[in-house]
C-alpha positions as CSV (number, residue, x, y, z in Angstrom):
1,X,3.6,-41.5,19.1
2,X,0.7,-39.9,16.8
3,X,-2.3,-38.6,19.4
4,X,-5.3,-38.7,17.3
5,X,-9.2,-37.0,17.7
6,X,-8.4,-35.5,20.7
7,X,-10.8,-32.5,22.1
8,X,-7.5,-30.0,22.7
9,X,-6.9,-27.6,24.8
10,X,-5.0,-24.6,23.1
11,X,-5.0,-21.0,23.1
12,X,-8.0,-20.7,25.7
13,X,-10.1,-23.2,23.8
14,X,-10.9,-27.1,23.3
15,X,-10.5,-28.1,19.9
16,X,-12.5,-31.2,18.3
17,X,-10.7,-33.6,15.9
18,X,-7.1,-32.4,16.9
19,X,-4.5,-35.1,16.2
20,X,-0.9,-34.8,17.7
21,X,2.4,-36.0,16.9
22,X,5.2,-36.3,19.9
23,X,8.8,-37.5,18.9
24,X,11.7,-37.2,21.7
25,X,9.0,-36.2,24.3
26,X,8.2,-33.0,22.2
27,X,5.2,-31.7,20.4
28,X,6.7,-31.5,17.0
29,X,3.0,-31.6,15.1
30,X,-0.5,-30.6,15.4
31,X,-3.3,-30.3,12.8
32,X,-6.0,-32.7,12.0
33,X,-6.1,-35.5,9.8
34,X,-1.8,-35.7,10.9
35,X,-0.3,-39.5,9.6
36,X,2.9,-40.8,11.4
37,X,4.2,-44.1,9.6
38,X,4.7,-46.8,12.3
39,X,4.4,-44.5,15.1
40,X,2.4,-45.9,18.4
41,X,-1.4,-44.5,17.7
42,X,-3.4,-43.8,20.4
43,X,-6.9,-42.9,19.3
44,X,-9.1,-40.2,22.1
45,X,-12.6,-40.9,20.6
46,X,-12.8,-36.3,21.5
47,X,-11.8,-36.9,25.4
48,X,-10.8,-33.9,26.8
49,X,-6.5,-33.1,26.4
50,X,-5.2,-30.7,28.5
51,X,-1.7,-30.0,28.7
52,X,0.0,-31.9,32.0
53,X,-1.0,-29.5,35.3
54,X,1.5,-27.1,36.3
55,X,1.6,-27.3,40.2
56,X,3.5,-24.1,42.0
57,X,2.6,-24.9,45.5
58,X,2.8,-28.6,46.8
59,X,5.0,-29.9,49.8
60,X,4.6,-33.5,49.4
61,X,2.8,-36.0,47.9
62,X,1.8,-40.2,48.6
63,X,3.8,-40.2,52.1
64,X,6.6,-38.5,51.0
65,X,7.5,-34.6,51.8
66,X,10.0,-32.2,49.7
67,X,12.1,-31.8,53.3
68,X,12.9,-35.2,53.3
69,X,15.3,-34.9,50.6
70,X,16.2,-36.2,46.9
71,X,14.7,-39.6,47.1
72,X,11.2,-37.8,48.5
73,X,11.2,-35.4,45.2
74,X,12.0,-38.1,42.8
75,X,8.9,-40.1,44.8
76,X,7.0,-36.7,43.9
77,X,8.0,-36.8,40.7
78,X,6.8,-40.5,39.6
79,X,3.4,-40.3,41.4
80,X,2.4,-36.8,40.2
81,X,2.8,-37.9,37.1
82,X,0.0,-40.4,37.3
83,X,-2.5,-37.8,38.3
84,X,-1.8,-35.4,35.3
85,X,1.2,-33.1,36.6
86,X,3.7,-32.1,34.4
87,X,5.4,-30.1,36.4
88,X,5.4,-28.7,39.5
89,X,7.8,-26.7,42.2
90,X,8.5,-28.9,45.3
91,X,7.7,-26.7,48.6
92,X,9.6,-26.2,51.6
93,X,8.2,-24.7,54.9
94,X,10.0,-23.6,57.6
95,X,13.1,-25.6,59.2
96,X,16.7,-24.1,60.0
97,X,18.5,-22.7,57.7
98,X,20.4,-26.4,57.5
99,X,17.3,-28.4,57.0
100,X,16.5,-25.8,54.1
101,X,19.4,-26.3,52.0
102,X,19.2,-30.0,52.2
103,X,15.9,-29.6,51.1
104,X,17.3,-27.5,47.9
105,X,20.1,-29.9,47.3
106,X,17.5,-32.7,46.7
107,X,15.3,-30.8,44.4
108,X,18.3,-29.9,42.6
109,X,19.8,-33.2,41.8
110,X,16.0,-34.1,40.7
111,X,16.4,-31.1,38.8
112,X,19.9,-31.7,37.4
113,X,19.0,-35.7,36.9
114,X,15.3,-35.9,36.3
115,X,13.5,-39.0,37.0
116,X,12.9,-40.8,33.6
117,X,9.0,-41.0,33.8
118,X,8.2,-38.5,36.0
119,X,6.8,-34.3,36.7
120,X,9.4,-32.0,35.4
121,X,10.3,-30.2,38.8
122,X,11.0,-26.6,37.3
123,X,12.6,-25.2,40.6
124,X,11.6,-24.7,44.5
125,X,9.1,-22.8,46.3
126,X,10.3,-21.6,49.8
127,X,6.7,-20.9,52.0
128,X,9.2,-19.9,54.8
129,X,11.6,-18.3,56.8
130,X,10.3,-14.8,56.3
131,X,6.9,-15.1,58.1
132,X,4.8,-13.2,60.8
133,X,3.9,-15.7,63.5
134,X,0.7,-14.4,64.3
135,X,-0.1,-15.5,60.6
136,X,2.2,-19.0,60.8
137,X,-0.8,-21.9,60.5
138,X,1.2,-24.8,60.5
139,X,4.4,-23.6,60.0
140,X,6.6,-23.6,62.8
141,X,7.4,-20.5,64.2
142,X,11.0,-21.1,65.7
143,X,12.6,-20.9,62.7
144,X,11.2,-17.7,61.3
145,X,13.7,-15.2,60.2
146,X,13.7,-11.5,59.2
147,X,14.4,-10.6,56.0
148,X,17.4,-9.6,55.2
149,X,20.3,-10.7,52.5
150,X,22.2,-12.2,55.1
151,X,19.0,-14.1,56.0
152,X,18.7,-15.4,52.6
153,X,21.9,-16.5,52.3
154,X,21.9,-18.4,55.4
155,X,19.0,-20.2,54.1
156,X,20.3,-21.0,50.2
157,X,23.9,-21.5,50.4
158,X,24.8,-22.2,47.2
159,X,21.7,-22.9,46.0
160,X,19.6,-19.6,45.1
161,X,19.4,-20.4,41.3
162,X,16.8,-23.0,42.2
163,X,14.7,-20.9,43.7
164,X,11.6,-19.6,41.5
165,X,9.3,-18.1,44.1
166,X,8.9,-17.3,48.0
167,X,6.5,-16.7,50.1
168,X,6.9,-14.2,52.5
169,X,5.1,-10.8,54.6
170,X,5.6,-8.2,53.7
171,X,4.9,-5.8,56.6
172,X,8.0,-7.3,58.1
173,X,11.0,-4.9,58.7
174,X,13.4,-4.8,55.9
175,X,10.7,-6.5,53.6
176,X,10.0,-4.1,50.8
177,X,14.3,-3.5,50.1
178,X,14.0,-7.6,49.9
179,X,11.5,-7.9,47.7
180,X,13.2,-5.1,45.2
181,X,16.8,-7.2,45.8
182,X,15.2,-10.5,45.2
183,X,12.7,-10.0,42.4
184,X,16.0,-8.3,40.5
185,X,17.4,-12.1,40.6
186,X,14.3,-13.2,38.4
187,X,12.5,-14.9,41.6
188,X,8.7,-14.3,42.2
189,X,7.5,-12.9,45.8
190,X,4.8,-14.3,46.7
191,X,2.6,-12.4,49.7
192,X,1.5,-15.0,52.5
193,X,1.2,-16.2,56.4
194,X,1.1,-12.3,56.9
195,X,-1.0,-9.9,58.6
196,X,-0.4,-6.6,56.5
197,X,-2.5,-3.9,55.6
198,X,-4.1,-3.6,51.9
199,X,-1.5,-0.6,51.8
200,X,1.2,-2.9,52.5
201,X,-0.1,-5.5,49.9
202,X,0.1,-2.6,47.4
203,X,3.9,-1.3,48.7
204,X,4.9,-4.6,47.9
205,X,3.1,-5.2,44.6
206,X,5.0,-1.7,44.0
207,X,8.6,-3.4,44.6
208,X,7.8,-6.2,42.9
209,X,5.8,-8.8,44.2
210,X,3.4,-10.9,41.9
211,X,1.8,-13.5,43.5
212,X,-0.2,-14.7,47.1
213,X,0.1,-17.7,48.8
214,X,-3.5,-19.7,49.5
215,X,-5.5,-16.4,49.0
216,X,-7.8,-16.0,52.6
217,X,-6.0,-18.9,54.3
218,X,-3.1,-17.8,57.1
219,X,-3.4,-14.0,56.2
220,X,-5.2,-10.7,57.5
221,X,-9.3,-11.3,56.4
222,X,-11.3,-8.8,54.3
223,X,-12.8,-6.8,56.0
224,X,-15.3,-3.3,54.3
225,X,-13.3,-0.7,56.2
226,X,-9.8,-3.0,56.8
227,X,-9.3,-4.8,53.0
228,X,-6.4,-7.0,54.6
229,X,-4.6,-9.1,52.1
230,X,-7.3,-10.5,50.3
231,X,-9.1,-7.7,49.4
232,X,-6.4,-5.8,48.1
233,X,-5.3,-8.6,46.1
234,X,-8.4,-9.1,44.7
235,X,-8.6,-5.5,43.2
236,X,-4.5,-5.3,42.1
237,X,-4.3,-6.5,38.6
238,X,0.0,-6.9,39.7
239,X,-1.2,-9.9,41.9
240,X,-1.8,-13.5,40.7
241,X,-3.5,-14.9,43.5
242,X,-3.3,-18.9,45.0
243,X,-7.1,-21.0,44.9
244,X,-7.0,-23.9,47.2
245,X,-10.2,-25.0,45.4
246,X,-10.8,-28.1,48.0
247,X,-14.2,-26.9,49.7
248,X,-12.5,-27.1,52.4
249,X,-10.0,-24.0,52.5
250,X,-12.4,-21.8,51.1
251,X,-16.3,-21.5,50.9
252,X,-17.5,-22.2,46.8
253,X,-18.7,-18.5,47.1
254,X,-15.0,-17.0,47.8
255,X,-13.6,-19.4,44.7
256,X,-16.8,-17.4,42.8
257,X,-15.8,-14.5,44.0
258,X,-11.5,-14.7,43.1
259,X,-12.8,-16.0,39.8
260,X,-14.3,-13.0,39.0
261,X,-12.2,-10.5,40.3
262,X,-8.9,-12.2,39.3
263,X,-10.1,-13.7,35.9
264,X,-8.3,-16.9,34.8
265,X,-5.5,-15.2,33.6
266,X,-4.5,-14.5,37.4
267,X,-6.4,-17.0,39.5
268,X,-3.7,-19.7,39.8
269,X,-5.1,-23.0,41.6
270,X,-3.0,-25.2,43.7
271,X,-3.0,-28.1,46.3
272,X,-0.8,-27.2,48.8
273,X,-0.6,-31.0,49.5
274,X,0.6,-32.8,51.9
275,X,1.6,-36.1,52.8
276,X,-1.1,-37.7,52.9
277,X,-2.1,-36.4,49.5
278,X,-3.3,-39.5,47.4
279,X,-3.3,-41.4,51.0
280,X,-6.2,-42.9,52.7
281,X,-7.4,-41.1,56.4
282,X,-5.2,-41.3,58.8
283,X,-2.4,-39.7,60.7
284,X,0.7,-38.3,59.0
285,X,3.7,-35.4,59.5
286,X,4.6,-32.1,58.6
287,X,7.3,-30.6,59.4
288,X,8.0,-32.6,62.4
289,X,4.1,-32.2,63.5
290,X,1.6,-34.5,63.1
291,X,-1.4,-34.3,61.4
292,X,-4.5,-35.7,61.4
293,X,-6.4,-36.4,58.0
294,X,-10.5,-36.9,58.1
295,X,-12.8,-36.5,55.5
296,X,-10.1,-35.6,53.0
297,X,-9.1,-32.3,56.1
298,X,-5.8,-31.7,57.0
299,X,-5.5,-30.9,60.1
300,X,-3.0,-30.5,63.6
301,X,-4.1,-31.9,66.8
302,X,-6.0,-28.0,67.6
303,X,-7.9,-28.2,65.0
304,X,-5.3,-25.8,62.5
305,X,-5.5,-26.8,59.0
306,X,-2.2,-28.5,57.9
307,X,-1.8,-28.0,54.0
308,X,-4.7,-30.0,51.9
309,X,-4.8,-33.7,50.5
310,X,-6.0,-32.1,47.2
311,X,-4.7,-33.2,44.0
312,X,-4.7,-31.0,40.5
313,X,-7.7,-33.3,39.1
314,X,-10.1,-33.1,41.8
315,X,-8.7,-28.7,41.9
316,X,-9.9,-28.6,38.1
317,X,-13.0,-30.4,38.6
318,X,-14.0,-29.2,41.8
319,X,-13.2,-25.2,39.9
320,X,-16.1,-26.3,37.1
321,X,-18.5,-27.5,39.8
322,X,-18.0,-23.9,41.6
323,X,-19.1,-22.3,38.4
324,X,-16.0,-21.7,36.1
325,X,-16.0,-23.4,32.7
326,X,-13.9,-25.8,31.5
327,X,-11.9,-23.7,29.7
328,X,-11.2,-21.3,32.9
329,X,-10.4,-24.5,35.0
330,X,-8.4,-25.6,32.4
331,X,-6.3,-22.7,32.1
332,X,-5.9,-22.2,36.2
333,X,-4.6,-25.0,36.5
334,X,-2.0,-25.1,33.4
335,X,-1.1,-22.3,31.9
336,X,-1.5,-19.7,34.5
337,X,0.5,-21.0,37.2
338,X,3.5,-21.5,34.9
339,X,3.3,-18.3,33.6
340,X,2.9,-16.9,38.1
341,X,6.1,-17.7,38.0
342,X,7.5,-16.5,34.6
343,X,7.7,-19.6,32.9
344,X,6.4,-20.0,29.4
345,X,7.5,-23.7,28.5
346,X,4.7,-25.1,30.5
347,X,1.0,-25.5,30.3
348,X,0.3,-25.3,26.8
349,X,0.0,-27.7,23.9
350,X,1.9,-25.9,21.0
351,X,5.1,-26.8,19.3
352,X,8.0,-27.6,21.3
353,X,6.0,-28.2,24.1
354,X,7.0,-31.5,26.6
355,X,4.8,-34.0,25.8
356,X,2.6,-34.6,28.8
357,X,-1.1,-34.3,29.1
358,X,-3.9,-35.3,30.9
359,X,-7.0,-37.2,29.7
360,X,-10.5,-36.6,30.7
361,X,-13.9,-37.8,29.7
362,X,-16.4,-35.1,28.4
363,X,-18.1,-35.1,31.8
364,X,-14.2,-34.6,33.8
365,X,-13.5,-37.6,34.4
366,X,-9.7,-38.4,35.0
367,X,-8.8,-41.1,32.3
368,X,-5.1,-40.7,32.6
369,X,-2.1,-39.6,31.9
370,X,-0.5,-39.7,28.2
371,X,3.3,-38.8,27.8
């Protein structure tokens, strides 16, 4: 397949008149003017080409959630796809330590058999066991665990090579010797559901931690004499920070705001979807609880917000309507998420790179899905 006069995203910029050239489901060329005897053409007339989304924070997706299993990730996987993901980290939340490694041993058979024309799943992200429950939203608070190796172990089995980020609090006891342990394995921490101090935030950005979980949402607020969590994260150039950019999670202003302190380099924008992501209103499930969906909210029956039926297209352009530039929303949503986690295969349209991008008009349009 040649791509040709495509407005390209690469190295923080869009590039007019870039022509592409994929073979094997790889980049293997890019330049302008490029010829490929009989390959497939497909001509962008300068639409917008950003490399596939990288999603590091979604538990389910068109009715289907990552704790139901293999079949629900490979469901993931296919439908994601269509809306421009690449790749993404299936998300658990908290179960018993049973339910968990199911949950793992799906994502890793996707991950060990991936589905033919579907998101690359690059791992799992556990929101969950090691949560305060004054902080929990909709997780449920029954199965929250300290943590400790034992813990950990309990809730992975054989399975911790899967594992490429967790969220956790880190003003639990134990939490800081964890997050040394853990981040020594190659897996990102992630701060969230917690009510610590700015001085904890920083003790754990000090062990290792490198990331937080939907910034504001389910975590101590900012307050001028009390930072909490977001303030301190806000200010600590260690910590990537989560944007649920859906209107809805967070005010316009507070995206604004993270923007600026966090740049693009470290503002990394998720969904945090749900089932009934890419699904009409209605009432759905998660974890066992059900939700009610209006007006695009998430949320249980009192009124707690359950997750978010946001998708990566409506996060980019809903990040350019808040004030970034396309650029900036391009790059939140690609290249630094993959790298929040420490991959650097993802979310950039260079040689080597998988083959899967997403197509939008000059005024952000979604067109599609090429790869």
């Amino acid at each position: 397949m040649i791509i040709k006069n495509a407005t390209a995203f690469m190295d923080g910029k869009f590039e007019k008149d870039t022509d592409i050239v994929i073979q094997d489901g790889k980049i293997v060329a890019i330049g302008h003017g490029l010829q490929a005897e009989g390959e497939q053409l497909i001509d962008l007339d300068n639409d917008l080409l950003l490399p596939g989304f990288v999603e590091v924070h979604i538990h389910a997706f068109m009715g289907k959630d990552t704790m139901f299993g293999e079949d629900a990730v490979r469901h993931m996987s296919r439908e994601l796809k269509k809306f421009g993901v690449a790749a993404f980290l299936p998300t658990t939340m908290s179960a018993s330590p049973e339910d968990t490694i199911s949950a793992l041993r799906g994502i890793k058979a996707v991950m060990d058999s991936p589905e033919p024309d579907g998101a690359i799943v690059l791992g799992a992200h556990m929101e969950a066991p090691f949560l305060t429950a004054s902080k929990a939203g909709a997780q449920l608070k029954e199965f929250f665990l300290l943590p400790t190796m034992e813990n950990w172990n309990r809730c992975v089995g054989d399975y911790e090579s899967i594992v490429r980020l967790i969220t956790m609090a880190p003003e639990q006891e134990g939490a800081l010797e964890f997050i040394k342990e853990i981040t020594s394995r190659g897996i990102t921490v992630s701060l969230g559901h917690t009510n610590a101090t700015a001085e904890e935030v920083h003790a754990a950005a000090e062990c290792g931690a490198s990331h937080v979980t939907h910034t504001f949402n389910a975590q101590s607020p900012l307050n001028h004499r009390s930072p909490g969590v977001p303030g301190a994260a806000m200010v600590d150039p260690r910590l990537a920070c989560e944007v649920i950019s859906d209107g809805i999670h967070l005010h316009p202003d507070i995206v604004k705001m993270m923007m600026l302190c966090k740049g693009p380099e470290l503002t990394v924008a998720i969904t945090d979807a749900m089932e009934a992501a890419g699904m009409p209103d209605g009432k759905y499930q998660l974890g066992g609880q059900e939700v009610f969906v209006k007006e695009n909210a998430a949320r249980l029956a009192d009124g707690t917000l359950a997750g978010s039926t946001l998708t990566m297209i409506r996060a980019f352009q809903n990040l350019i309507s808040f004030g970034a530039t396309r650029e900036d929303a391009a790059a939140m949503t690609t290249k630094t998420p993959a790298l929040s986690i420490g991959n650097e295969d993802m979310g950039e349209i260079e040689l080597g790179a998988p083959a899967i991008f997403a197509r939008f008009t000059n005024d952000h349009e979604f067109v599609g899905t090429i790869g």
